[in-house]
Every structure is written in structure tokens, then in C-alpha cells.
N, C-alpha and C positions, 0 to 999 in steps of 0.2 A: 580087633579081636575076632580069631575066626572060631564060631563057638564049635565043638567036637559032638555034639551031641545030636540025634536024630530025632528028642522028645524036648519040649518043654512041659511040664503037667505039677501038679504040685506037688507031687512024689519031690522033685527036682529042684525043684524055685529055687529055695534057699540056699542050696549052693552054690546054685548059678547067678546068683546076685550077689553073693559076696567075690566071687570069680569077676565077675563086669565090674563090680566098686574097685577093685584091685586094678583093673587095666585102664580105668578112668581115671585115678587118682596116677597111672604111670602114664596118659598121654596120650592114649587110645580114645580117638573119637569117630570110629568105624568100628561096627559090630556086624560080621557076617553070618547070618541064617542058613547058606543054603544046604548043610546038611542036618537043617532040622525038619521033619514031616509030619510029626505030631503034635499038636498042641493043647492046651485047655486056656480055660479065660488065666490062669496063673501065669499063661508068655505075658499079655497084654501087660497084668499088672508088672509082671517083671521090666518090661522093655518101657514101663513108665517109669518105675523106679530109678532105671540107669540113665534115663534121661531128666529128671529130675536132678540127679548127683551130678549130673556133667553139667545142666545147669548151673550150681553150685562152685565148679571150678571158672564156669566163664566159656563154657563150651557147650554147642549143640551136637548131639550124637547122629550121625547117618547109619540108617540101619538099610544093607544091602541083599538082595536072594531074599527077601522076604517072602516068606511062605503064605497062600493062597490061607490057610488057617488064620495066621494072623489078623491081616489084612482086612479077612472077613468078619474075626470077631472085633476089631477097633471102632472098625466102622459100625458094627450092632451099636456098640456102646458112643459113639460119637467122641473116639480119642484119636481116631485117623488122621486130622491135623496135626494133632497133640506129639504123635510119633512122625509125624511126614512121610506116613505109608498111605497107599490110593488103592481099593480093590477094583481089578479092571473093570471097565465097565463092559456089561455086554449088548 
């Protein structure tokens, strides 16, 4: 699923997880980022959520173009493994 959107924030969330439950339950276990640039801690929970549910079918989700946003807030929170994103290091 290559997401269309330039924000995740919580304005969003909820549509955009019922959008990701819908492409998981059709086979989709690739979620592309790279036209996202803004985010809030509400990606993190979202991109736990749909990996959560893809758990659920038997499937780990790869999320690809992850945003430097992301990346940095997973790892605040220590879910960086959790999703299989890595903030570069410098």
C-alpha cells in the first residue's frame, strides 16, 4: 500500500487505519511512506496497529521511505524494533 498522504497526525489516524486494515486483510504487506512528511506520535500508534493486524493474518508488515519523523519518534518510545524501522545513526 502506497499511502497518498503527506501527514500522519491525529486529525487522520483513523481513516488511515481503517485504509491499512482493508489492504492487510487484501494481501498487502508492504506499506510505503515516502510521501508522508509530517507526523505526530499518532503515525507510530497507527503503524503499530497495522502491524499488530497483519500479525493477526500470519504476516509481518515492511514499512518502506520511512520518514526521519517516524523513525525518530519509535525509537523515543522504544517500538523501533517493534515496527523494523532504525533512525540513522549519526
Amino acid at each position: 500500500m502506497k499511502l497518498d498522504v503527506t501527514s500522519i497526525t491525529n486529525e487522520n489516524a483513523t481513516s488511515l487505519l481503517e485504509r491499512g486494515l482493508g489492504a492487510i486483510r487484501a494481501g498487502d504487506a508492504t506499506v510505503d511512506l515516502a510521501g508522508v512528511k509530517t507526523v505526530d506520535s499518532a503515525a507510530v500508534a497507527l503503524l503499530l496497529a497495522w502491524q499488530r493486524a497483519a500479525a493477526g493474518h500470519g504476516k509481518r508488515l515492511a514499512f518502506v521511505d520511512v520518514p526521519e519523523g517516524i523513525t525518530s519518534l519509535a525509537g523515543l518510545y522504544g517500538v523501533d524494533s517493534l515496527l523494523g524501522v532504525e533512525a540513522a545513526k549519526s
